[in-house]
N, CA, C and O of each residue as an XYZ file, in Angstrom:
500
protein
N     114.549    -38.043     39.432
C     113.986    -38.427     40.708
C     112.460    -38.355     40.653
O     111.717    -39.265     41.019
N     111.997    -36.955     40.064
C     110.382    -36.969     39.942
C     109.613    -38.569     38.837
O     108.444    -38.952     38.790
N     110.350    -38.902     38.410
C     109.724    -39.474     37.357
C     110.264    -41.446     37.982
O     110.082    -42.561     37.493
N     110.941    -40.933     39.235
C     111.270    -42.506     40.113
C     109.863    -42.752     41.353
O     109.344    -43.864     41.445
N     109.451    -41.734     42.106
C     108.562    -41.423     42.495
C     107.271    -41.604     42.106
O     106.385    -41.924     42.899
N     107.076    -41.399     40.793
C     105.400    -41.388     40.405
C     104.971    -42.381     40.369
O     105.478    -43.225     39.631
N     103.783    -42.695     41.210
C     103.078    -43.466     41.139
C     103.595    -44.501     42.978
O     102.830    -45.353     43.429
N     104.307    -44.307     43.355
C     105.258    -45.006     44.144
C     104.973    -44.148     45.732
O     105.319    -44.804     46.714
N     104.394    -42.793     45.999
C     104.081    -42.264     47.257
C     103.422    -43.020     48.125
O     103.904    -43.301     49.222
N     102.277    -43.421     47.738
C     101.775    -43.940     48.839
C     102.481    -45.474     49.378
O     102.079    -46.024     50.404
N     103.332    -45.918     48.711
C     103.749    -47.599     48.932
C     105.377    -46.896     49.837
O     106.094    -47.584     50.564
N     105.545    -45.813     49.598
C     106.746    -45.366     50.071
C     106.025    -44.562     51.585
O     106.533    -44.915     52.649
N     105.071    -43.694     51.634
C     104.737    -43.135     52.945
C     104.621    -44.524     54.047
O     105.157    -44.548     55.155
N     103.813    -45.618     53.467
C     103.473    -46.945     54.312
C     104.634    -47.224     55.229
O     104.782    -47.311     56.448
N     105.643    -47.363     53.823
C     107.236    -48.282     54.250
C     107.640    -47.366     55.106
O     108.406    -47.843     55.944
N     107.386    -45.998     55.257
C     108.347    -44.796     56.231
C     107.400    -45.129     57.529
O     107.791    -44.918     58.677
N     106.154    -45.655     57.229
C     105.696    -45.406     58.993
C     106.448    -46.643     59.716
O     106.502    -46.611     60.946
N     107.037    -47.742     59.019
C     107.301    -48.786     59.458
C     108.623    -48.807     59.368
O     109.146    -49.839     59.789
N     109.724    -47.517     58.709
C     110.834    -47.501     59.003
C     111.664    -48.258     60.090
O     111.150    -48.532     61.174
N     113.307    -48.685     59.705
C     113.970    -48.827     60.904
C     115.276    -49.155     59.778
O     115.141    -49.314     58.565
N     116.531    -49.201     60.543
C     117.349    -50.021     60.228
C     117.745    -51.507     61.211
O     117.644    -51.526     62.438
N     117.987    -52.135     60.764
C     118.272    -53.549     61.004
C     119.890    -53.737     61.821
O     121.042    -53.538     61.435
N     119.566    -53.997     62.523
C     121.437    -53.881     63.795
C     121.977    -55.291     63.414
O     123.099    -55.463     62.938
N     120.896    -56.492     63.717
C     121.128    -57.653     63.480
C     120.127    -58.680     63.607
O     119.495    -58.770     64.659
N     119.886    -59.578     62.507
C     118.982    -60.903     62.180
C     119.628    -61.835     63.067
O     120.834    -62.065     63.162
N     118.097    -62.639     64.079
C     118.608    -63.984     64.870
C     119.651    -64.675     63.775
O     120.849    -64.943     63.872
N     118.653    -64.861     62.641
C     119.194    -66.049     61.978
C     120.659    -66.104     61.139
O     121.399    -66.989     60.708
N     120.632    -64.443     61.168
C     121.931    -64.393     60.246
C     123.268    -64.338     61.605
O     124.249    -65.078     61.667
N     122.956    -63.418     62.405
C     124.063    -63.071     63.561
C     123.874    -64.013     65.043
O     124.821    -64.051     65.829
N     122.651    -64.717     65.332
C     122.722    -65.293     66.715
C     122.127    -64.477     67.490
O     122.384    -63.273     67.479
N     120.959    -65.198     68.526
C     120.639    -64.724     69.636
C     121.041    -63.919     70.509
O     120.290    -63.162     71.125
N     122.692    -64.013     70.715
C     123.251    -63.333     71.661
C     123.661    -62.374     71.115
O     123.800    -61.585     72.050
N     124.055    -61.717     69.947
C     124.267    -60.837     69.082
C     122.675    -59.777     69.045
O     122.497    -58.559     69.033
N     121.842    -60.839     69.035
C     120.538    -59.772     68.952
C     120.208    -59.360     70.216
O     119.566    -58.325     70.394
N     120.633    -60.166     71.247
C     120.551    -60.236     72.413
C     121.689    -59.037     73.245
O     121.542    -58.823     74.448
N     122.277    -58.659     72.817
C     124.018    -57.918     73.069
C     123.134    -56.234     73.069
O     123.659    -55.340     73.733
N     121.991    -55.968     72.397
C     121.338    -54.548     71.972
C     120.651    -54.241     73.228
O     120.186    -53.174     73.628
N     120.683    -55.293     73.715
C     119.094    -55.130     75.203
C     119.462    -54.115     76.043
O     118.617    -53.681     76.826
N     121.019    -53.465     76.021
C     121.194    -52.739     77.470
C     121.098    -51.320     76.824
O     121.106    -50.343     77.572
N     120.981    -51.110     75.046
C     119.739    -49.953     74.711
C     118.379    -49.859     74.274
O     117.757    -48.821     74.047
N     117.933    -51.163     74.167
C     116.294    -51.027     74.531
C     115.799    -50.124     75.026
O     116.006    -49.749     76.180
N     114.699    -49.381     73.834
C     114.704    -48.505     74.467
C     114.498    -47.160     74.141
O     113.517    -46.456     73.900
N     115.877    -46.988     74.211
C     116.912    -45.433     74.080
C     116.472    -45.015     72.659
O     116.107    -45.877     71.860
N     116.502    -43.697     72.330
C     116.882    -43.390     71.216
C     118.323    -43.512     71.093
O     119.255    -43.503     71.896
N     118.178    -43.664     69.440
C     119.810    -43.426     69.340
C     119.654    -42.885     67.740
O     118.801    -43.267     66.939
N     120.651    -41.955     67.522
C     120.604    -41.203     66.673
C     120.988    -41.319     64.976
O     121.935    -42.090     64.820
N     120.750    -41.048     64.374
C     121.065    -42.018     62.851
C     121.269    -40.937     61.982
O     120.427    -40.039     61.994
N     122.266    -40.856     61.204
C     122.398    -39.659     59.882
C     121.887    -41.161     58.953
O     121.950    -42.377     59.137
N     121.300    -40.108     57.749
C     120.801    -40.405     56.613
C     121.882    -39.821     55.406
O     121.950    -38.593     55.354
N     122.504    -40.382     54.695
C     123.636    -39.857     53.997
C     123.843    -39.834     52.509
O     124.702    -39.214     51.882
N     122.856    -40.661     52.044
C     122.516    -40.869     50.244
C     121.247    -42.052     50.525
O     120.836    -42.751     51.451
N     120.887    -41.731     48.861
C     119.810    -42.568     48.423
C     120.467    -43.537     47.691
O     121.575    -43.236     47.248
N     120.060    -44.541     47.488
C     120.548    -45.470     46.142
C     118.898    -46.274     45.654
O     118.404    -47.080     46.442
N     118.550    -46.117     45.012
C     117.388    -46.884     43.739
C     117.961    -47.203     42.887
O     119.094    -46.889     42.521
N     116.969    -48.106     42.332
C     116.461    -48.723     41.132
C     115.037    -48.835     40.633
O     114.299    -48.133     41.324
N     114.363    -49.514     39.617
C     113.569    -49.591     39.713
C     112.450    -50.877     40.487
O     111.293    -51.177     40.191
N     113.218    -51.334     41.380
C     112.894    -52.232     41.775
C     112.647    -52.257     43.386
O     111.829    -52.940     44.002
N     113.712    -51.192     43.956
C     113.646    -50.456     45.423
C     114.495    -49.496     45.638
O     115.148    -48.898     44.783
N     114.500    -49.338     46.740
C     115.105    -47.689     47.156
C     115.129    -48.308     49.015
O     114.485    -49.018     49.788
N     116.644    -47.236     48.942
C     116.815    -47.344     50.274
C     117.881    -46.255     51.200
O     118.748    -45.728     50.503
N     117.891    -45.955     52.391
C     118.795    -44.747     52.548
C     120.381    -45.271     53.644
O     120.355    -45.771     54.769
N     121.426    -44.972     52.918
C     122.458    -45.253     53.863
C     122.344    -44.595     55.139
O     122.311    -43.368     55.235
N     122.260    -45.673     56.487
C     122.157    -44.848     57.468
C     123.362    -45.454     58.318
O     123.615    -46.651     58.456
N     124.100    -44.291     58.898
C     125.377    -44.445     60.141
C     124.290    -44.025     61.698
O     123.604    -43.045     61.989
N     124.524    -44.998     62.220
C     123.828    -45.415     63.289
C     124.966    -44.676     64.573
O     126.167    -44.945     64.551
N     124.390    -43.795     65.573
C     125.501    -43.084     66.106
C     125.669    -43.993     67.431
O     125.556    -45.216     67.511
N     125.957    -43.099     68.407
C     125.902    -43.347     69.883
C     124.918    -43.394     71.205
O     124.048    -42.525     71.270
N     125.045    -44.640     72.554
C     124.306    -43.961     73.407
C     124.908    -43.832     74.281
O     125.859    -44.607     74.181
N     124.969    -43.182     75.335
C     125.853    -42.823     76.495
C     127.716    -43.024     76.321
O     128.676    -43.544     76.889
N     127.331    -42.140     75.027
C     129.023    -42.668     74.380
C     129.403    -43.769     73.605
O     130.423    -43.899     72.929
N     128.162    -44.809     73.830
C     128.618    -46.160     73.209
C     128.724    -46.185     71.569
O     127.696    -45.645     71.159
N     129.277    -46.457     70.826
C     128.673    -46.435     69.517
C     128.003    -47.916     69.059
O     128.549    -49.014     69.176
N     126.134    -47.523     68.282
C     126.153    -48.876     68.601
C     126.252    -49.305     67.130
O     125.836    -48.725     66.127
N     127.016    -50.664     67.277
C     127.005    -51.204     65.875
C     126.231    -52.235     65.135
O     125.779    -53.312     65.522
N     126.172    -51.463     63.613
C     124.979    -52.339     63.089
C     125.894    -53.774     62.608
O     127.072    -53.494     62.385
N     125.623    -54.922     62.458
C     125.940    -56.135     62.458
C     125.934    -56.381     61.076
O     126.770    -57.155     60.609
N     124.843    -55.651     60.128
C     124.669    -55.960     58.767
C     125.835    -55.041     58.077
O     126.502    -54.142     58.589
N     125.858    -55.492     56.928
C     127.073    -55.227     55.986
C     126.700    -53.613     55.716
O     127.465    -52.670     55.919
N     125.752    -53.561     55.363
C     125.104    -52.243     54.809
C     123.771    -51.639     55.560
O     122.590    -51.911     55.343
N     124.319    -50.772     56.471
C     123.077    -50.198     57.208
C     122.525    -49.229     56.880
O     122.930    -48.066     56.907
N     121.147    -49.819     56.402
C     119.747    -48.638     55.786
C     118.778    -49.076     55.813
O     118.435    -50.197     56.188
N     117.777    -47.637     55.128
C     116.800    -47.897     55.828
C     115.884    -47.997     54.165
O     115.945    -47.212     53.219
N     115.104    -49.229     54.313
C     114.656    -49.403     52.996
C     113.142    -48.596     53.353
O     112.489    -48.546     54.395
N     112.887    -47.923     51.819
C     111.963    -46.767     51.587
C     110.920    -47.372     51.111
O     109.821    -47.330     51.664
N     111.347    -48.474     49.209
C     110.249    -48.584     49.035
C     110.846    -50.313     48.636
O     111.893    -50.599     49.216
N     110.290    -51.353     47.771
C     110.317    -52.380     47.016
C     108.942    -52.436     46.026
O     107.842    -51.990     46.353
N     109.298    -53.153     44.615
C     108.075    -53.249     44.072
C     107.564    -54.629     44.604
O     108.025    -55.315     45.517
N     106.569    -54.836     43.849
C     106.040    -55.669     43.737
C     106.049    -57.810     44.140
O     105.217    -58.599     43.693
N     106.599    -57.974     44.561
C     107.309    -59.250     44.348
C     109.208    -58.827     45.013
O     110.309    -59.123     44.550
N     108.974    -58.388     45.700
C     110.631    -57.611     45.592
C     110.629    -57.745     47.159
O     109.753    -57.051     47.675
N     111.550    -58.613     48.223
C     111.404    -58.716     49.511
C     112.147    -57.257     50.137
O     112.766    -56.648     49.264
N     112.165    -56.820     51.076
C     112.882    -55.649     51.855
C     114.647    -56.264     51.996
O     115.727    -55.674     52.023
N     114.330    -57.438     52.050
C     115.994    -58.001     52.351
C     117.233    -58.119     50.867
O     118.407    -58.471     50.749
N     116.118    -57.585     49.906
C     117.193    -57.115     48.959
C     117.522    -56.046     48.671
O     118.319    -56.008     47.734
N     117.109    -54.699     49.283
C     117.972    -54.060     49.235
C     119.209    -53.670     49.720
O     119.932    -52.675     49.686
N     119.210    -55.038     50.285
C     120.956    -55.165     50.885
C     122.078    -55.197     49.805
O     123.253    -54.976     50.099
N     121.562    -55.550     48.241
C     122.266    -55.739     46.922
C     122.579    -54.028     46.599
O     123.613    -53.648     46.049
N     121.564    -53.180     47.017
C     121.738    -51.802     46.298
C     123.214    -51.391     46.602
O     123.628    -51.226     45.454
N     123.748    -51.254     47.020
C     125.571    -50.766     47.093
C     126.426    -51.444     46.248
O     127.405    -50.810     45.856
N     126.227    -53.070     45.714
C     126.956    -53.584     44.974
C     126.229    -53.040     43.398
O     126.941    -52.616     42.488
N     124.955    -53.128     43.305
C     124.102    -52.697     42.333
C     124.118    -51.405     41.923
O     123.261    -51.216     41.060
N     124.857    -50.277     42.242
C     125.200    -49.427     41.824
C     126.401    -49.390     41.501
O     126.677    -48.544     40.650
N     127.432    -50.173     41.980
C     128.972    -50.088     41.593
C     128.526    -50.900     40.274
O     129.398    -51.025     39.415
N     127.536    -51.343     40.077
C     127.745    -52.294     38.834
C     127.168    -51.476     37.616
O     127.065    -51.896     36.463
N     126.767    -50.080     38.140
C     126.160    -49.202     37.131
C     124.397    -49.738     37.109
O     123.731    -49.256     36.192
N     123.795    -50.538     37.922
C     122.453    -51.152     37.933
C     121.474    -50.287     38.644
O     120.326    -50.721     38.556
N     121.659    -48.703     39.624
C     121.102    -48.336     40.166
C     121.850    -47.322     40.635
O     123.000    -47.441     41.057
N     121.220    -46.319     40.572
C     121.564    -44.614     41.201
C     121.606    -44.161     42.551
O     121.079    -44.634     43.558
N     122.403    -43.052     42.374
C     122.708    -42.727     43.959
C     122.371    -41.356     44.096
O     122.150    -40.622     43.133
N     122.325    -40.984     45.346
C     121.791    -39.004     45.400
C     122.530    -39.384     46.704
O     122.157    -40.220     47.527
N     123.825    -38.498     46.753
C     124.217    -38.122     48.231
C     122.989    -36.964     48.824
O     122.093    -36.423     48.177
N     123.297    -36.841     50.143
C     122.563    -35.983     51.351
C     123.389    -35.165     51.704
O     124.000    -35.649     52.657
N     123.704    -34.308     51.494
C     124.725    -33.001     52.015
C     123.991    -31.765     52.324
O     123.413    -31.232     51.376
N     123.921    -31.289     53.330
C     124.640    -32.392     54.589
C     123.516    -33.383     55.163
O     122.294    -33.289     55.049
N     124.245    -34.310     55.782
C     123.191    -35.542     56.149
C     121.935    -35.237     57.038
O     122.005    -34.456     57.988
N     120.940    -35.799     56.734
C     119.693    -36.299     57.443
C     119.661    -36.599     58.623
O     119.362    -37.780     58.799
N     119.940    -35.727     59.984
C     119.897    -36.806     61.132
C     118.559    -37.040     61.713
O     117.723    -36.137     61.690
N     118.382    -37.830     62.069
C     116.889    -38.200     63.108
C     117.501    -39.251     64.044
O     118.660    -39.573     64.308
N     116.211    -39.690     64.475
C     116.573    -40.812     66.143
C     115.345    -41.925     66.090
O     114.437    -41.771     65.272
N     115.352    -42.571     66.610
C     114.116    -43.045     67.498
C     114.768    -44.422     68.106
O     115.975    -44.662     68.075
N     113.698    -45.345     68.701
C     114.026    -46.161     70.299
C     114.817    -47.151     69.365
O     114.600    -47.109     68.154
N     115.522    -47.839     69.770
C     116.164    -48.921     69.813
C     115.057    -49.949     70.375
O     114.591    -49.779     71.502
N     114.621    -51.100     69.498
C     113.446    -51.880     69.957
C     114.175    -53.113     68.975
O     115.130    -53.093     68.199
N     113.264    -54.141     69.401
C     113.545    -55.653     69.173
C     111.783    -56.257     68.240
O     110.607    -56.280     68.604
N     112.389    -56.585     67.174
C     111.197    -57.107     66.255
C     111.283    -58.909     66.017
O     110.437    -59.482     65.331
């Protein structure tokens, strides 16, 4: 892990101030799908952090997205996380590959035991 890191802090602190996970893309899920989140605008809602998976190419954290007023809200994407870092030439929308990319032996995993929880607003980008 120390030797995945080096050199990689400051491009990784950036990506954490701009953290989020992704519920759902207009283009991939529809307006009304992105549109369906508006009645938690807003809200926090609470998120465990549960493993890492890298490569050398990005890093990203499995996150289970909880509840608000009981609701559970659901993320729309296949794989909900929160991407940490990407190199160079490397878009944020591929680390949607890291879960198949490790079953393929292409990239490592570090479970979180016990998980990472944090929160913050439910907002629209």
């Amino acid at each position: 892990m120390r030797s995945f890191l080096e050199g990689k802090k400051k491009s990784i602190q950036e990506k954490l101030e701009r953290s989020h996970v992704t519920l759902a893309h207009k283009r991939s899920h529809g307006v009304a799908t992105v549109a369906s989140y508006s009645q938690h605008l807003n809200r926090e809602v609470p998120v465990e952090l549960t493993e890492l998976i890298y490569n050398d190419k990005m890093a990203a954290l499995t996150a289970h997205v909880g509840s608000v007023d009981g609701e559970t809200v659901v993320s729309k994407n296949e794989w909900p996380h929160v991407t940490l870092w990407t190199a160079e030439g490397v878009t944020a929308k591929e680390a949607n590959t890291l879960p198949q990319l490790y079953l393929e032996g292409k990239a490592s995993r570090l479970v979180i035991d016990p998980p990472v929880s944090i929160s913050g607003p439910l907002e629209f980008f």
